[in-house]
C-alpha positions as CSV (number, residue, x, y, z in Angstrom):
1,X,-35.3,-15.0,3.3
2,X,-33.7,-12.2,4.8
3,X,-30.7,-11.3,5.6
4,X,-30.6,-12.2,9.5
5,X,-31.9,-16.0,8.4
6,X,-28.7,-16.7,7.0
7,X,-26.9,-16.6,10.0
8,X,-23.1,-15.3,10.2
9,X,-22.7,-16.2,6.0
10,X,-19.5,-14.2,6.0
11,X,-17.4,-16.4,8.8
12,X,-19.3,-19.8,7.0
13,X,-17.7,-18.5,3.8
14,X,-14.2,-17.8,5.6
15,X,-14.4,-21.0,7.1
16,X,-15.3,-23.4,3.9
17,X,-12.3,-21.3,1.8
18,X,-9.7,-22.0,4.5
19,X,-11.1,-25.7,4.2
20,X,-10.6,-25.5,-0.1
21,X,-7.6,-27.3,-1.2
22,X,-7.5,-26.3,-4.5
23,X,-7.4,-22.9,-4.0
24,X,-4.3,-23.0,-1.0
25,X,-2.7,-25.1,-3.7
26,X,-3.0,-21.9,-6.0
27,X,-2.0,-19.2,-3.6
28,X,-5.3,-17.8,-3.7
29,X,-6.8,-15.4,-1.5
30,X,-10.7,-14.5,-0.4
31,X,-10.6,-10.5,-0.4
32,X,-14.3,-9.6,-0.4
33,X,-17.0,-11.1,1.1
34,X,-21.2,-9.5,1.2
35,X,-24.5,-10.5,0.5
36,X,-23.9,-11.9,-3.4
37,X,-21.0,-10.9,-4.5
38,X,-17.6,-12.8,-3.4
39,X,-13.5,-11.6,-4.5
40,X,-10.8,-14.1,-4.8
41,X,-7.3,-12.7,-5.5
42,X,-4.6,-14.8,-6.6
43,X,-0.8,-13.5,-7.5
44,X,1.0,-14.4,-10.8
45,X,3.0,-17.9,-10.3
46,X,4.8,-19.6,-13.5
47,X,3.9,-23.0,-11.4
48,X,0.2,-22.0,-12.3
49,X,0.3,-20.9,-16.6
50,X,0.5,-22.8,-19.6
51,X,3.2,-23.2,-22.1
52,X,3.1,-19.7,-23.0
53,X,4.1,-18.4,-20.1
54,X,-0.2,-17.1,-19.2
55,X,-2.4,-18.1,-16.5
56,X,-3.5,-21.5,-17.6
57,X,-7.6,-21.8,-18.1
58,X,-8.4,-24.6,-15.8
59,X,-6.8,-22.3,-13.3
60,X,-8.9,-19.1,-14.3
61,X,-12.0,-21.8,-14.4
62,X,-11.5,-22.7,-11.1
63,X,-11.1,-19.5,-9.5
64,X,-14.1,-18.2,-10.9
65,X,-15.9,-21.3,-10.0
66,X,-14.9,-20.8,-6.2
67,X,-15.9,-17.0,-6.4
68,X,-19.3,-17.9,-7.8
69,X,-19.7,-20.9,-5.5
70,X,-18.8,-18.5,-2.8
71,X,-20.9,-16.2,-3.9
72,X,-24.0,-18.5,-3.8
73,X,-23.2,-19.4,0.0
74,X,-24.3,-15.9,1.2
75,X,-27.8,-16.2,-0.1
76,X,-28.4,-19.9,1.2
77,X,-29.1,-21.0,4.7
78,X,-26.7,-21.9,7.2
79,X,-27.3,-25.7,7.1
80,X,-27.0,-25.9,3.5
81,X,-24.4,-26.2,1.0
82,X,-23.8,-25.2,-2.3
83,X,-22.4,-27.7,-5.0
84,X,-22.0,-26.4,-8.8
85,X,-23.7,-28.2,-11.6
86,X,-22.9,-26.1,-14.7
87,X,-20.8,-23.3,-15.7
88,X,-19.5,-21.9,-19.0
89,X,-16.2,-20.1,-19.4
90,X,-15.5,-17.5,-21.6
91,X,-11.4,-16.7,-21.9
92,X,-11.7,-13.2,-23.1
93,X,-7.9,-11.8,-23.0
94,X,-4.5,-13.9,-22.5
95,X,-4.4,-14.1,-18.4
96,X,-1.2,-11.7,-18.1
97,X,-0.9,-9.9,-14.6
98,X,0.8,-9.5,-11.9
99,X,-2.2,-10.4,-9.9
100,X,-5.8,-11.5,-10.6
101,X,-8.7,-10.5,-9.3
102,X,-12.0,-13.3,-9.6
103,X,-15.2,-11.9,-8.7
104,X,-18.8,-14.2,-8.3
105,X,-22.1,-12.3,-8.1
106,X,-25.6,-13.5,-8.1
107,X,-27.4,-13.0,-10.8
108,X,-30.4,-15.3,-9.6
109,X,-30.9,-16.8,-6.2
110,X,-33.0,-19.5,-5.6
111,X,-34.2,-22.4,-3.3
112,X,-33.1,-25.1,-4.7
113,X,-31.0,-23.4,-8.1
114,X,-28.3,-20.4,-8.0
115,X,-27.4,-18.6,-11.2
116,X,-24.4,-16.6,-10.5
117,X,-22.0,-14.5,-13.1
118,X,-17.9,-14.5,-12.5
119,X,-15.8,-12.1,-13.9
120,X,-11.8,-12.7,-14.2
121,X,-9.5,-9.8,-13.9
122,X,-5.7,-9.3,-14.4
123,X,-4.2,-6.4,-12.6
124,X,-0.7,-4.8,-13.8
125,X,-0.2,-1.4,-13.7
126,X,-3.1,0.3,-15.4
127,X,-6.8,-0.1,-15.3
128,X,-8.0,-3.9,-14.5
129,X,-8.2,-5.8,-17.9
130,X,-10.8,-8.4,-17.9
131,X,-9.6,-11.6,-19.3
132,X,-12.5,-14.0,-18.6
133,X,-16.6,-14.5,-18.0
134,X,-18.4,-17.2,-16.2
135,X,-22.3,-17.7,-16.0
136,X,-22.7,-20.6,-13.0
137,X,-25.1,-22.8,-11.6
138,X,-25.1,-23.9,-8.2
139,X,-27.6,-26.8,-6.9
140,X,-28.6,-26.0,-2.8
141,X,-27.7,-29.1,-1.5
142,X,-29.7,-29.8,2.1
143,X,-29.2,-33.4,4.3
144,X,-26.5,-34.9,2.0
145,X,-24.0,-37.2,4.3
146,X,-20.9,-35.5,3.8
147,X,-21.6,-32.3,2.5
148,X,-22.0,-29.9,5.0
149,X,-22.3,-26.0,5.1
């Protein structure tokens, strides 16, 4: 497929985020949108950590999710969607930052199955430390009543 068969991706993407719930709930942010490879940012909040005071994993998990996701839309067609099937968190370093920085890339594309790779990042002053890895999979979804690109 190339890249003009996958009509405006970057304004479908845009528009499905702004629709995402979970991720207004969160205060979270899509910074960086191309072909495979999609950014969320999201600002340190104590609403959003555990009891010791660090970014709580379901909220790590779910960013990373979205950026993969995300990710996945910009390799599909326009009148598909993407839904995720399977993913596997790895919680590398305590999620202490004053921002975070999620980042989805494709590692596979595919017709009908997407393999993408998510990276976590907590930003302070200082280099980026990364704090978590996800490995994804996405299932194209095409004709379901409901789910819509």
């Amino acid at each position: 497929m190339s890249e003009t068969d996958r009509g405006d991706f970057r304004a479908r993407i845009r528009r499905n985020f702004a629709r995402q719930a979970a991720m207004q709930t969160i205060g979270a942010e899509l910074t960086r949108v191309e072909h495979g490879v999609v950014e969320i940012e999201l600002p340190f909040d104590l609403k959003l950590t555990q009891q010791h005071g660090i970014l709580h994993a379901g909220i790590i998990s779910a960013a990373l999710d979205s950026a993969c996701g995300f990710a996945a839309y910009s390799v599909i067609d326009p009148e598909a969607s993407i839904l995720t099937i399977e993913f596997k968190v790895n919680l590398m370093s305590p999620g202490r930052g004053e921002r975070f920085l999620f980042r989805g890339e494709i590692t596979k594309p595919g017709s009908t199955i997407i393999v993408a790779d998510g990276r976590g990042y907590a930003i302070s002053d200082g280099p980026a430390k990364l704090i978590a890895s996800m490995t994804g999979t996405m299932m194209v979804i095409r004709g379901r009543e409901g789910i819509t690109g």
